[in-house]
C-alpha positions, 0 to 999 in steps of 0.5 A: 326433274318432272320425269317426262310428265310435263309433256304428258296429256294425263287425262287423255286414254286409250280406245280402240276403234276398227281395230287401230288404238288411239290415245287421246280425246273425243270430241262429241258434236251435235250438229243441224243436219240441215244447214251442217252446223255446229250447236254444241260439243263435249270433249272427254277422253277417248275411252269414254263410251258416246252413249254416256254424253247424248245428255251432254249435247242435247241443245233445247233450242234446236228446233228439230224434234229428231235426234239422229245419232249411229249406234254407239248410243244406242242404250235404253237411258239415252231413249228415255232421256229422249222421251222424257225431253219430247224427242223423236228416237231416231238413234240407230240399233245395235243387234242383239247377240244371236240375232237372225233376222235383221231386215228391220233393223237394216232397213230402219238403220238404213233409213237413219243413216241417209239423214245422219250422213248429213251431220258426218259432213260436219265431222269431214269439215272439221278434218279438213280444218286440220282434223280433231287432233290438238296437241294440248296437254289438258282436257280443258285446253284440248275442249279450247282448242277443239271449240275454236275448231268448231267456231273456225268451221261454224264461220266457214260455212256460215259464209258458205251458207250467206253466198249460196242459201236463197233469202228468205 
């Protein structure tokens, strides 16, 4: 009668990444690298592209003034809209076709990426929370149940935080 669609996620897509295809949704995080918490997040299907929802995540509250992200959103628009909001660019580079010499990019990616591994932590939290993939078959229920994902996480390591932070 409904030909299987009823079971069907119709707004998930595929992607490739490292080579293996994944179907489904991605979630799109920004996070406070000092204390691993989850500010905002944006859910969209998997063949989104991440430089397209930098605007999506930026939280103006966050009192940071360096966005930190790997190099997927590395784009000449997501570096203006940082200007433009009076942000540090701290969004790693991608290498020109052709290009020879790296040493600076490496080193500057390099150096990103030692402070931006602090915000990965939040991603193999939420794994160890039973990872990103929900069995939803909506875009808006997977953005649910990803949200309270993140909230599960955000409370753990709140407590975290309460029992192991110094007062101040």
């Amino acid at each position: 009668m409904f030909g299987g669609r009823i079971h069907t996620d119709r707004a998930a897509r595929w992607t490739k990444k490292h080579g293996k295809s994944h179907y489904g949704d991605k979630v799109h995080a920004n996070s406070d690298a000092r204390y691993k918490l989850i500010r905002k997040i944006k859910v969209t299907p998997a063949n989104v592209d991440d430089g397209q929802t930098l605007k999506d995540v930026l939280d103006p509250s966050n009192t940071g003034k360096r966005v930190l992200a790997d190099r997927g959103y590395d784009s000449q628009a997501n570096r203006d809209l940082l200007r433009e909001q009076q942000l540090r660019d701290g969004i790693g580079r991608r290498a020109r076709p052709g290009q020879q010499k790296r040493q600076r990019l490496d080193a500057r990616n390099t150096a990103i990426n030692r402070i931006r591994a602090r915000g990965e932590h939040v991603f193999a939290g939420l794994q160890q929370l039973g990872g990103k993939v929900v069995r939803a078959t909506t875009l808006a229920r997977n953005e649910l149940a990803n949200t309270l994902q993140c909230v599960a996480y955000n409370v753990k390591r709140l407590v975290w935080l309460a029992a192991h932070e110094p007062a101040h």
